[in-house]
N, C-alpha and C positions, 0 to 999 in steps of 0.2 A: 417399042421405042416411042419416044415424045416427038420425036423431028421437032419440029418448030411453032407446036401447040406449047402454048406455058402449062403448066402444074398447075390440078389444082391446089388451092391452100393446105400448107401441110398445118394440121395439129394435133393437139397432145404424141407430139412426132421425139423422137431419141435418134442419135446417128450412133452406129453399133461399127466400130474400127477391129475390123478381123483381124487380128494376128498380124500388127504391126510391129516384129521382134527382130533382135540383133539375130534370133536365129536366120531368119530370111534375108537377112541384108547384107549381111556378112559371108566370110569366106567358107563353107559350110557345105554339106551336101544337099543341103533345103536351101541354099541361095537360088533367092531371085531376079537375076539381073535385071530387070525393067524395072526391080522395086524404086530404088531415089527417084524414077520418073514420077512416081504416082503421090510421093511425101507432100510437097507443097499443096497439091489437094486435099488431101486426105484432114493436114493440116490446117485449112483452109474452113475446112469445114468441123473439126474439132473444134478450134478456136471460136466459134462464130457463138456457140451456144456449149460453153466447156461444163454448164450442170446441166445439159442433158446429152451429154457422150461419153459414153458405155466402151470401153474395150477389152475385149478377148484375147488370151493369150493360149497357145497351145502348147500344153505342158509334156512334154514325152516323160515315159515314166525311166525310174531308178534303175531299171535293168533290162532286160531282156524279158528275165523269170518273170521280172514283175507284170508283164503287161497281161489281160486280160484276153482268153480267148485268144479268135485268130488274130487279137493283133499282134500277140506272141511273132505269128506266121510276119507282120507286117514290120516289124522291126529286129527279126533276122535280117531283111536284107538293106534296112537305115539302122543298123547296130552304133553306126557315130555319133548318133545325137540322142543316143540315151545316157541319163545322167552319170552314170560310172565311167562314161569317155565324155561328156562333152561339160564344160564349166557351166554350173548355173545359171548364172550371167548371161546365156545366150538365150535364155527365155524372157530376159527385159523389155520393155516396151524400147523403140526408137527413141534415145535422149531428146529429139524435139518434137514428140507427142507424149512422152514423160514431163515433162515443164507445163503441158493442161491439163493432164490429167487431173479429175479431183480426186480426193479422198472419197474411197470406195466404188468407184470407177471403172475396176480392173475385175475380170471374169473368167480365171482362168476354168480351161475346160481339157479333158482327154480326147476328144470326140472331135470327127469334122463338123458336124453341126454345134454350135451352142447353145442349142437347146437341148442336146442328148445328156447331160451333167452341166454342174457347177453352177456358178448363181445366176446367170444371166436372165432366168425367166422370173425368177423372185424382183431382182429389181428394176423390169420390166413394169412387174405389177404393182408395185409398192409406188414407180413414177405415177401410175395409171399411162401408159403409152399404150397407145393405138396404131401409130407407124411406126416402123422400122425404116430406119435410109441407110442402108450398108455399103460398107468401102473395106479396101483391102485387101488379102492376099488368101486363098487365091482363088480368081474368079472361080474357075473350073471344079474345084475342090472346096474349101469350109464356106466360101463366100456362096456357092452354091446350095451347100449341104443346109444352111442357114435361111437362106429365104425359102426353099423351099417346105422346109419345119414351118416356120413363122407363118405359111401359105397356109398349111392344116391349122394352126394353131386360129385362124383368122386376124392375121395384122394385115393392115397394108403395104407393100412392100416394095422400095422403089433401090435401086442398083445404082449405084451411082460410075456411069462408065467410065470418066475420066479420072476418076479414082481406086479404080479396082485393076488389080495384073496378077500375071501367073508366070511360072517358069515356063510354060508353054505357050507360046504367046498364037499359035495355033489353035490352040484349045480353050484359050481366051476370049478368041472372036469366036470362034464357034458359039459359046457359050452364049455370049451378047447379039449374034447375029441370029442362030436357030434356036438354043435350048429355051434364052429366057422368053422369047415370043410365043413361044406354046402358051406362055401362063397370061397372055396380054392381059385378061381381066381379073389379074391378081397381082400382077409382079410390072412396076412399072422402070423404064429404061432410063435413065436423065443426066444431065451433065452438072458440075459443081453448080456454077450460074444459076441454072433453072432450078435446082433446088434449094439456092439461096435465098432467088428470088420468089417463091413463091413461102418459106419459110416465115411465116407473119408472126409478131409478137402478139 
């Protein structure tokens, strides 16, 4: 956690929006009810810098059959949001982080990490980014699975608390209170503000 140390300068920094989808938000077996709490941040901070904000979407796959390995096992028991029961549609970005998103922006991934598939680490590098500031859903789970990747990979990597939630809102603070303080000298804690403010041109 930062407490009430400012940041230092972020640069050559991307803000990476986890899986800000109508699947989460909506009436769904992956709804996250705390999610609208976290939107105005989250957006807050897409907007601030909308060419270097990166978002991941998590795509379930077409069936059952289709999934790979044991996720086979992991979506026997979420069989409603594979695509033969659940509309397309419910893997869009939120309509008001849709309206910044730029053209090629979007990173969809199979994996709770995005860095396990899909584009996100190609244009990671093609930015040249050195931080990662991640927000989004859900702390516990991709938002986790992701800094911790990006930790091996060597980014800098700062959490943005008042933009990040989970279904479990137990398992949230956990997250923010013991798991990500293990990494203190990798993985930094911060709230919108502090990393706005220290976000320099």
């Amino acid at each position: 956690m930062t407490g009430g140390t400012p940041l230092e300068p972020l640069t050559a920094a991307a803000v990476v929006v986890v899986d800000m989808q109508r699947l989460f938000a909506e009436a769904t077996e992956w709804q996250v009810p705390s999610l609208p709490a976290i939107v105005p941040q989250v957006h807050r901070l897409a907007a601030c810098r909308p060419g270097a904000t990166l978002f991941t979407r998590f795509v379930t796959p077409p069936s059952i059959e289709a999934a790979p390995g044991r996720w086979r096992h992991y979506y026997e028991r979420w069989r409603s949001v594979t695509l033969d029961r659940m509309a397309p549609a419910m893997l869009d970005l939120l309509p008001e982080l849709a309206q910044v998103a730029q053209p090629g922006s979007t990173c969809d991934k199979a994996t709770f990490s995005a860095f396990a598939d899909g584009p996100l680490p190609e244009r990671l590098r093609e930015r040249d980014v050195r931080t990662l500031i991640l927000c989004g859903v859900e702390t516990d789970v991709c938002v986790l699975a992701t800094a911790l990747e990006a930790v091996d990979m060597g980014y800098r990597v700062l959490v943005v608390e008042d933009a990040v939630t989970s279904w479990s809102l137990e398992s949230h603070k956990a997250a923010l209170d013991f798991v990500l303080p293990r990494f203190d000298r990798q993985i930094e804690v911060a709230t919108v503000d502090a990393v706005l403010a220290a976000w320099q041109s």
